[in-house]
C-alpha positions, 0 to 999 in steps of 0.5 A: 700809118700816117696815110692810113690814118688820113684816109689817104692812098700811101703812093698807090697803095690803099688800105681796106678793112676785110674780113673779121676787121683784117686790113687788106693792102690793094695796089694795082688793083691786087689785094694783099690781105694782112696777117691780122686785124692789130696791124693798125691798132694805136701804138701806144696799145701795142706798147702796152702788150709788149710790155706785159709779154716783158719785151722791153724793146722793139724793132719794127719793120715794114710788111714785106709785101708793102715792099713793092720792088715790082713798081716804078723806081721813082715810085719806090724810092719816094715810099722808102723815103717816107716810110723811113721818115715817119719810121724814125719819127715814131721812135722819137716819140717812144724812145728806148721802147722802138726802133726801126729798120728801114726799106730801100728800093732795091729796083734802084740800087744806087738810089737804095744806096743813097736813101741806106746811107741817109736813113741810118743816120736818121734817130732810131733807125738802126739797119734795113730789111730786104726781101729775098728777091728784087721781083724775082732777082736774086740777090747775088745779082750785079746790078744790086751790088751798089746797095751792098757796098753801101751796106759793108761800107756801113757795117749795117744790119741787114735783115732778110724776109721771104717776099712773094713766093716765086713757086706759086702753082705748087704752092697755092692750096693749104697756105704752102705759100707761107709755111713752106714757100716762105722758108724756101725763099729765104733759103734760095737767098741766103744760098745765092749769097754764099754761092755768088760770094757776095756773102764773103765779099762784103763781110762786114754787114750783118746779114740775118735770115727770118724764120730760122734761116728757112731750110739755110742749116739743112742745106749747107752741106749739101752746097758745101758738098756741090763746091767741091764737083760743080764749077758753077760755084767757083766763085763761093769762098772755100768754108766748111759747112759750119763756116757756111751756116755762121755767116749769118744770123737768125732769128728764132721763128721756128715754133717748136722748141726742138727745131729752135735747139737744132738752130742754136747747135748748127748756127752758134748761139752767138748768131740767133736773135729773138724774132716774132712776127708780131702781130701777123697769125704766122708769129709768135705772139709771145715769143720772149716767155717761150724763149724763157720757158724753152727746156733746151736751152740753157739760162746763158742761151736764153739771156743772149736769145733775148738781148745779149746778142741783139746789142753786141750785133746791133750796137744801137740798141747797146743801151736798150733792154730786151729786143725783139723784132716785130712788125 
């Protein structure tokens, strides 16, 4: 926001105003159009809508896109540094309404590990986001296994968003690259996780799926099912379906009240947070007052929905009000 804001590149990347005044991301020469035109609205304008939609709390993370794991490592690690800088210093000065979670390079792993271990200790920051794959990596890769470790060393909440689709010929017309590709992509990640181990290996990080874990609950027994025929998962940890599904947490993204309910039986309520996607087109702008309308759920789900589990799961926010994620 700092570069945007002077009217400067943000190491490589320009921001341009597109149609209907929506913000479009330009990096080697690729434009990446933003889910909409609030994106770059005044914070404290932001704040105030929160506060009328009675999210007292947000947890803000950067645009998955603006990831970048396709650029030089150098390149990478210096962005995630600054973003997680000028992160942190945003939640100064608004503290108890913002908190951050912070970007790595993940092209780098060991320097992914570094910059985890020092943005966590920075004010306000309180996890990291990933994308579901390191330029089409994924993530039970080895080579990633330094930025994992850090993650289970720090019991650190680690928050999984789709990243480029990797189905694109499939999925180019009537948007399929979002409303399905994206679920997919988190649902191959989440499933490399169990099927490599890394899941279980490091046991102690906090691993939350987007959008409702993608298509993670309906696949699971199926994968527990190919655990007991194929030899290609001899390094997933024995577990039941369920023991499967409730490895991570989710958020609520789901946009129907029925799927959300089907979500809290198979994950736990324990295991599912409030997540909105705020401000893109694909969210769900009033993500709390749906949660507290929603018929399927009961008042104690709706409470632990909406801060209960964010500050057992997150125990920076122990001390905050509601939570919700948004970017």
């Amino acid at each position: 926001m700092a570069a945007h804001r002077a009217g400067i590149d943000w190491f490589g990347t320009s921001i341009e105003e597109g149609r209907d005044g929506v913000p479009v991301a330009v990096w080697n020469g690729k434009p990446f159009e933003f889910g909409s035109a609030l994106h770059f609205r005044p914070i404290e304008e932001r704040l105030a809508q929160s506060a009328e939609r009675g999210v007292d709390t947000e947890v803000l993370s950067l645009l998955p896109p603006l990831f970048r794991y396709d650029r030089a490592a150098g390149d990478g690690v210096a962005a995630a540094r600054d973003l997680n800088d000028e992160l942190s210093e945003l939640t100064t000065r608004f503290p108890g309404r913002l908190k951050g979670l912070a970007s790595v390079a993940l092209q780098a792993p060991d320097a992914a590990a570094d910059e985890l271990r020092r943005a966590l200790a920075l004010p306000g920051i309180v996890g990291v986001t990933i994308g579901t794959h390191v330029a089409g990596t994924n993530l039970d890769a080895p080579e990633l296994e330094p930025f994992f470790a850090a993650a289970d060393e720090a019991a650190a909440f680690v928050f999984i968003h789709p990243i480029a689709p990797r189905d694109r010929g499939a999925l180019d017309a009537h948007y399929l690259r979002n409303i399905i590709g994206n679920p997919l992509e988190t649902t191959i990640a989440a499933t490399s996780l169990l099927a490599g181990g890394r899941a279980h290996r490091h046991e102690r990080i906090e691993l939350c799926l987007a959008h409702g874990g993608g298509y993670t609950c309906a696949a699971a027994g199926r994968l527990r099912h190919a655990q007991g025929v194929r030899a290609e998962l001899r390094d997933m940890a024995p577990s039941s379906a369920q023991e499967l599904v409730r490895r991570f947490r989710y958020d609520t993204l789901v946009h129907d009240e029925a799927t959300l309910r089907q979500l809290v039986d198979a994950a736990g309520i324990d295991n599912v947070l409030l997540g909105t996607d705020f401000p893109a087109d694909m969210g769900q702008p009033d993500a709390a007052a749906d949660i507290r309308a929603n018929p399927l759920l009961t008042s104690e789900e709706r409470d632990a929905i909406l801060a209960g589990n964010a500050r057992r799961i997150i125990p920076a926010l122990a001390d905050e009000g509601t939570s919700g994620k948004g970017r």
